[in-house]
C-alpha positions as CSV (number, residue, x, y, z in Angstrom):
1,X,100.6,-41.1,43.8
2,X,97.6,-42.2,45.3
3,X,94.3,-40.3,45.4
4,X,92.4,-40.0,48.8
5,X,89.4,-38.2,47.5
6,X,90.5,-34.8,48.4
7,X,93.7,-34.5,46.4
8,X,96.9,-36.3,45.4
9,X,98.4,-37.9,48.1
10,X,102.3,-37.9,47.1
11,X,105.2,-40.8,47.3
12,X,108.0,-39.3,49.2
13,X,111.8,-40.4,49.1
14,X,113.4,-38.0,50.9
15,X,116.9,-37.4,49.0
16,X,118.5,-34.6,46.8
17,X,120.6,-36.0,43.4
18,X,122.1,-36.0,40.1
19,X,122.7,-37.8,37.3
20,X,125.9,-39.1,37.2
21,X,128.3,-37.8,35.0
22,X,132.0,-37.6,34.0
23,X,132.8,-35.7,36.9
24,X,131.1,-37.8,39.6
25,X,132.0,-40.6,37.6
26,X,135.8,-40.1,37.8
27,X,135.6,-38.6,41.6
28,X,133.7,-41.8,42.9
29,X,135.3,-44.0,40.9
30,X,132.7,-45.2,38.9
31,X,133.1,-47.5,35.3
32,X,129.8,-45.9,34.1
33,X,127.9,-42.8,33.9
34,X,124.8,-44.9,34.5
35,X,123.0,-44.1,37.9
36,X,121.2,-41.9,40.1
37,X,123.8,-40.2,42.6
38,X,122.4,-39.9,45.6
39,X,123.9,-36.2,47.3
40,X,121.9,-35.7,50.6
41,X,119.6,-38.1,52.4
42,X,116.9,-36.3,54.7
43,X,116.7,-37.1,58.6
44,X,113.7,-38.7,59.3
45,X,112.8,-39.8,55.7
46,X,111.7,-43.3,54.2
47,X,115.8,-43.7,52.4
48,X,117.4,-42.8,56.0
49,X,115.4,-45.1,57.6
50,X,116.1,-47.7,54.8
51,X,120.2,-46.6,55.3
52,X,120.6,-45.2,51.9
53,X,123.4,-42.6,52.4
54,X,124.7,-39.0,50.8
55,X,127.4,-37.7,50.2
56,X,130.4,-37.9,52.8
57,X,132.7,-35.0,51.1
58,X,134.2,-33.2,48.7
59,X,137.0,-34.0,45.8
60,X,138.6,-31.8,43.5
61,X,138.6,-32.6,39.6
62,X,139.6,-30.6,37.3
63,X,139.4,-27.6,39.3
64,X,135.7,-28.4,40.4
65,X,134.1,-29.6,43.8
66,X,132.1,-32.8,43.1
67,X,130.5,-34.9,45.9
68,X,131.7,-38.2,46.8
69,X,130.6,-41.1,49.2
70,X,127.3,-41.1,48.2
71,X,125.1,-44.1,46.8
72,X,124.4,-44.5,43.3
73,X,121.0,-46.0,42.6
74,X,121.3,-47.8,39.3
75,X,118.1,-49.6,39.4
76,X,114.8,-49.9,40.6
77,X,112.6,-53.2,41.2
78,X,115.2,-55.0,38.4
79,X,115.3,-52.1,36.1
80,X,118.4,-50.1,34.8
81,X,118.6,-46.7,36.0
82,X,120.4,-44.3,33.7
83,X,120.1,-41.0,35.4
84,X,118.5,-39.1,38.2
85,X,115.7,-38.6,36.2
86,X,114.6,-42.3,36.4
87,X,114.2,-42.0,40.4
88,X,112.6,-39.0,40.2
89,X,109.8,-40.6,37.3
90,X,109.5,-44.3,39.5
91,X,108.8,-42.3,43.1
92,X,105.9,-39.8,40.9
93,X,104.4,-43.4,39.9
94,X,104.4,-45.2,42.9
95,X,102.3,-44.9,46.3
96,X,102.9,-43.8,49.5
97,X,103.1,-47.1,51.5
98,X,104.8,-49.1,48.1
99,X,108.9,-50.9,48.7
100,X,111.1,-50.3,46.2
101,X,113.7,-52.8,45.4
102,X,117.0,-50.3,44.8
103,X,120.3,-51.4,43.8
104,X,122.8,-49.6,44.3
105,X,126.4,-49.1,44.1
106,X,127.9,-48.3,47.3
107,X,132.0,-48.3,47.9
108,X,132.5,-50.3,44.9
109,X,130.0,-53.3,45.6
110,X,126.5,-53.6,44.8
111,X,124.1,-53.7,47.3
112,X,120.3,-54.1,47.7
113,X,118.5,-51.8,49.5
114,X,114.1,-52.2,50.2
115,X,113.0,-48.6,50.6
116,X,108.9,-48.1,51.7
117,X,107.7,-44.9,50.6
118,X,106.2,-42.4,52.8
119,X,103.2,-39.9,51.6
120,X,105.0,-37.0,50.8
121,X,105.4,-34.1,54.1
122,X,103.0,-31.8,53.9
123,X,104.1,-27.8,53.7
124,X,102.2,-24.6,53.5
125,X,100.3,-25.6,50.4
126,X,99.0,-28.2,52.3
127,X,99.4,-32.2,52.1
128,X,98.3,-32.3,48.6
129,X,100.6,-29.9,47.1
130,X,102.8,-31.5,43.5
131,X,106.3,-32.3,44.7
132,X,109.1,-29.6,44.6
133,X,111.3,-31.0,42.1
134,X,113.6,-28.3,41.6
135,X,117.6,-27.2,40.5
136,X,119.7,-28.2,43.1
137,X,122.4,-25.6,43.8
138,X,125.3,-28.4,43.4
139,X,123.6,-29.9,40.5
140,X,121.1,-32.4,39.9
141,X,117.5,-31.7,41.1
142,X,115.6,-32.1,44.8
143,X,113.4,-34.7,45.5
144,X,111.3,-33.9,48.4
């Protein structure tokens, strides 16, 4: 975050997540529970434009609907990423403007992807308004 003398000017991503678990893990085919999932990616945000992508479908395991297709950060600027949590602490900390160095896990194969940050959308509690980060409805949390 980066203060602008009024207020808090946020770092915005512009994804919804989880943490992987057992059941993404075994959906996406994934040796590790390790990562950030990455579920939806929003049009017009700093990980579109930097081609980070969601979630392409649904699979069935064990009787439950779990998201698959979607990249799995799991790290950031060199360091490990355990969980969705991780993503969620490393955009708080940084600045609207700053690249992050992601790696991610995408169809098998890691890839890097540079994302720039973008000051966080401004909504009807104005520009300087904390982040939503809240539940996600499929799990995980909202990162807007």
């Amino acid at each position: 975050m980066r203060c602008l003398g009024v207020g808090l000017l946020w770092p915005w991503l512009g994804v919804t997540g989880a943490a992987v678990n057992l059941l993404l893990a075994e959906a996406n085919d994934l040796e590790t529970q390790a990562g950030a999932y990455i579920h939806t990616v929003v049009a017009g945000g700093p990980a579109e434009a930097a081609g980070l992508r969601g979630s392409t479908g649904l699979a069935t395991v064990h009787g439950v609907s779990i998201p698959v297709g979607g990249d799995v950060i799991v790290a950031i600027n060199g360091e490990p990423v355990d969980d969705f949590s991780v993503l969620l602490v490393a955009v708080a900390f940084s600045a609207p403007g700053e690249t992050l160095d992601l790696t991610v896990l995408r169809e098998g194969a890691q890839v890097q992807i540079p994302v720039t940050l973008a000051p966080r959308r401004a909504t009807s509690a104005g520009p300087y308004a904390q982040p939503d980060i809240s539940p996600h409805p499929a799990g995980g949390f909202v990162l807007e």
